[in-house]
C-alpha positions as a Markdown table, in Angstrom:
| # | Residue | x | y | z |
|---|---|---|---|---|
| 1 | Unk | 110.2 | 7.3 | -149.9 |
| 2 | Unk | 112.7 | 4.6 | -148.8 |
| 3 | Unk | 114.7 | 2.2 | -151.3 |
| 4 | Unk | 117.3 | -0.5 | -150.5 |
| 5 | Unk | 120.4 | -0.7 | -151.6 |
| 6 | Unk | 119.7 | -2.8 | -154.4 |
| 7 | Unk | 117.0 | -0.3 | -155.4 |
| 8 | Unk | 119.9 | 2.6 | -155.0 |
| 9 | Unk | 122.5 | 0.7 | -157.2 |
| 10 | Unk | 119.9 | 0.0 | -160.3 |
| 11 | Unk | 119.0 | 4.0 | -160.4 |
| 12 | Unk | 122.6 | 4.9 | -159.9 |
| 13 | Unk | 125.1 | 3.0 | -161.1 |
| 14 | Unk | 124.7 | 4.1 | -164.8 |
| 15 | Unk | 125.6 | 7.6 | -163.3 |
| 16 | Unk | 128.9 | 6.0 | -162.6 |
| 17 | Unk | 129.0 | 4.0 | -165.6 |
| 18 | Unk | 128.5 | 0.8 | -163.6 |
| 19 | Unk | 132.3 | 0.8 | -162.3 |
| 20 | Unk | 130.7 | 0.6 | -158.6 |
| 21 | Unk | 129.1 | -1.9 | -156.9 |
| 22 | Unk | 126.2 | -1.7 | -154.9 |
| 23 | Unk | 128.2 | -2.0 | -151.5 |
| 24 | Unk | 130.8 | 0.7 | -153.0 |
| 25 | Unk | 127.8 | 3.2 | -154.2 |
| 26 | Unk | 126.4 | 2.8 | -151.4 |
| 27 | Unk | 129.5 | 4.2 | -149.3 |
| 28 | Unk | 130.0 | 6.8 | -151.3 |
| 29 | Unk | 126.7 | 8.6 | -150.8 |
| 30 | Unk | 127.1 | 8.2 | -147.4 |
| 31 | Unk | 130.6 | 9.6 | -147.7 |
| 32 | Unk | 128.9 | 12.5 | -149.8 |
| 33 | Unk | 125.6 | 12.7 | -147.6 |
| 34 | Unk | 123.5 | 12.3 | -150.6 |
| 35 | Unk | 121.7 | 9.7 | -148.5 |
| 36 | Unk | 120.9 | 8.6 | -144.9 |
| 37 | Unk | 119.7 | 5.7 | -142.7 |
| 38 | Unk | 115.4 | 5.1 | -143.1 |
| 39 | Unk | 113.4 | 3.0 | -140.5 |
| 40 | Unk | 113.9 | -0.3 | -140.9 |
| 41 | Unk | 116.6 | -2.5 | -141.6 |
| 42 | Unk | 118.7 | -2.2 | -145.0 |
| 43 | Unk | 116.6 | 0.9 | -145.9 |
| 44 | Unk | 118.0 | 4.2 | -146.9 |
| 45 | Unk | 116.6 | 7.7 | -147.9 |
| 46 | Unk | 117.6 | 10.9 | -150.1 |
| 47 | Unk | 118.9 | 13.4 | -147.6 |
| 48 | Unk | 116.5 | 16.3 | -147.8 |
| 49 | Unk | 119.7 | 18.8 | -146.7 |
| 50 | Unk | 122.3 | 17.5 | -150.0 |
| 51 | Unk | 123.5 | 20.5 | -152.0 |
| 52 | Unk | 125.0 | 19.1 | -155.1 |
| 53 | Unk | 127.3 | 20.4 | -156.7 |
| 54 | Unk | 126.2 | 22.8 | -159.7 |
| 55 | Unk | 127.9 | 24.6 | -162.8 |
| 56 | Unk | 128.2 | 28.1 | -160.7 |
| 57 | Unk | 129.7 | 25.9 | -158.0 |
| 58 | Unk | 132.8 | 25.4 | -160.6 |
| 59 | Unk | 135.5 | 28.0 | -161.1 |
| 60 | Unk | 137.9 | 28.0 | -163.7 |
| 61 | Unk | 141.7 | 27.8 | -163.1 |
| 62 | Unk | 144.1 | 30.7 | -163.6 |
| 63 | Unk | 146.2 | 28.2 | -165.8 |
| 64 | Unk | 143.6 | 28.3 | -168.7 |
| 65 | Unk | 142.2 | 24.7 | -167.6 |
| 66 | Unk | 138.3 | 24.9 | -168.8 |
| 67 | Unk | 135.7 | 23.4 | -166.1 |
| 68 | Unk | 135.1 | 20.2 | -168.5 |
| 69 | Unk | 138.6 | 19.6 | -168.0 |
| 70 | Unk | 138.7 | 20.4 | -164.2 |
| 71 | Unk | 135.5 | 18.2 | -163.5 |
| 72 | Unk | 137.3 | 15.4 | -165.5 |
| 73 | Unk | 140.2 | 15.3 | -163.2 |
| 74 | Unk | 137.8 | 15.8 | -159.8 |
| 75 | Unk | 136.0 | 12.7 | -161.1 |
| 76 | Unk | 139.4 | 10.5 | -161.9 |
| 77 | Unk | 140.6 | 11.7 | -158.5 |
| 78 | Unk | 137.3 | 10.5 | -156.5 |
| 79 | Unk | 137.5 | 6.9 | -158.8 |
| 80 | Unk | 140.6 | 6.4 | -159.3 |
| 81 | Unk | 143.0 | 8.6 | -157.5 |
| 82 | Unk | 144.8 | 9.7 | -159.9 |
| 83 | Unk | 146.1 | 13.9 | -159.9 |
């Protein structure tokens, strides 16, 4: 199944609560290989090979840091660059 990028944005952009826009989204699953190019100009697809990341993927820190916390910071890292 292909979409556009419009298409991509209005599934996805509540996953980031809408702080992306479509161009932005759109980089960042290619960044993260989530999608790939599709026949045909402006069309994209899911990339059959993506291995997201799960909860068993997540290891907790020696500090005492729980994985909600450690998630949080990945996610304000990848947004907004922050450590």
């Amino acid at each position: 199944m292909t979409f556009t990028s419009k298409e991509f944005w209005r599934r996805h952009a509540p996953d980031f609560n809408f702080e992306l826009n479509e161009k932005q989204l759109i980089e960042k699953a290619f960044e993260r290989e989530f999608i790939r190019d599709a026949p045909g100009k402006g069309n994209f697809i899911y990339n059959p090979d993506y291995k997201p990341v799960t909860a068993e993927d997540i290891v907790v820190r020696d500090n005492g840091t729980d994985a909600s916390e450690m998630v949080q910071d990945l996610v304000d890292e990848e947004l907004y660059g922050e450590h």
